[in-house]
VEXMIMAR-41720 format. One record per residue (C-alpha): x, y, z. Coordinates in steps of 0.25 Angstrom, whole numbers, padded with zeros to 4 digits, always signed. Example, Ala and Ser with C-alpha at 12.3 -4.5 7.8 and 13.67 -1.06 7.14 Angstrom:
BEGIN
+0049-0018+0031;+0055-0004+0029;
# end
This chain:
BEGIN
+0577+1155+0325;+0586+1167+0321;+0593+1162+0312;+0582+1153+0305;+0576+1169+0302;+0590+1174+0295;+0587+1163+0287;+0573+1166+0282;+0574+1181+0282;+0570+1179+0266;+0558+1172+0270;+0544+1181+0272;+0531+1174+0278;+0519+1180+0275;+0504+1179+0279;+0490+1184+0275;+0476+1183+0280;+0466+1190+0271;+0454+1192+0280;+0440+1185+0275;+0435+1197+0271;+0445+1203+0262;+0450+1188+0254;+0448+1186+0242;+0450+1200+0237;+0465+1201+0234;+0471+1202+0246;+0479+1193+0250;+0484+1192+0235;+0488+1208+0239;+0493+1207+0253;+0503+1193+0249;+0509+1202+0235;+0511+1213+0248;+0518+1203+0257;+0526+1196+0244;+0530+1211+0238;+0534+1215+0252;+0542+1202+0256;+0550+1203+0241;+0555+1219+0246;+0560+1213+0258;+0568+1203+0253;+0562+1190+0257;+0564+1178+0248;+0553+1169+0253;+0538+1170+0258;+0532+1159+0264;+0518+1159+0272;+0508+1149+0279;+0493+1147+0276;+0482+1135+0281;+0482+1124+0272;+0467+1127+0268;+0466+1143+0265;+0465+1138+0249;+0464+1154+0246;+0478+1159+0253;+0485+1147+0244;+0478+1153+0231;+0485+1169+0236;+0498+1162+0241;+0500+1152+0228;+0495+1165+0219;+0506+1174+0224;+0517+1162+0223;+0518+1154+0236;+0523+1142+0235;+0518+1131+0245;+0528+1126+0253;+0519+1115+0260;+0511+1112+0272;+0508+1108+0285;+0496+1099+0289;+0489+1102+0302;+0498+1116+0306;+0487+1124+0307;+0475+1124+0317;+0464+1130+0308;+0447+1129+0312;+0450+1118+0322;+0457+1108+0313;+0472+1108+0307;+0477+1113+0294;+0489+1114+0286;+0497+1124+0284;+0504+1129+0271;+0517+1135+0269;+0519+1143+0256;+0529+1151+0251;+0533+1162+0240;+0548+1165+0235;+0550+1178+0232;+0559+1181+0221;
# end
């Protein structure tokens, strides 16, 4: 596992939960530019993250601030008793 972390050290994975209350307001679209500036002065080359296949309104944020999906998963997530996919996205930072 060491060496598999050598190898990736250009890679960032980042994550955000906006909580009901505060959605819809900017901040996520704020807290992501933060993670993305911060992940560029620190070197790293690649971000990837995770999210349920059917949070429609995280895609729009990630694919509005350049994430890529990378594909998904069906059935990896137990979500409200029943199984969803999960969607691997990604953002090369140049």
């Amino acid at each position: 596992m060491t060496r598999f972390r050598k190898r990736c050290k250009h890679v960032g994975e980042v994550a955000i939960s906006i909580l009901k209350d505060f959605r819809g307001v900017g901040l996520g679209t704020k807290l992501l530019q933060i993670l993305i500036d911060q992940a560029r002065k620190v070197g790293f080359r690649l971000l990837i993250l995770d999210a349920f296949s059917e949070n429609t309104p995280a895609f729009i944020l990630y694919e509005k601030m350049g994430f890529i999906k990378a594909g998904e998963i069906p059935g990896a997530i137990w979500y409200k008793d029943r199984y969803i996919g999960q969607v691997h996205m990604y953002l090369p930072l140049k």
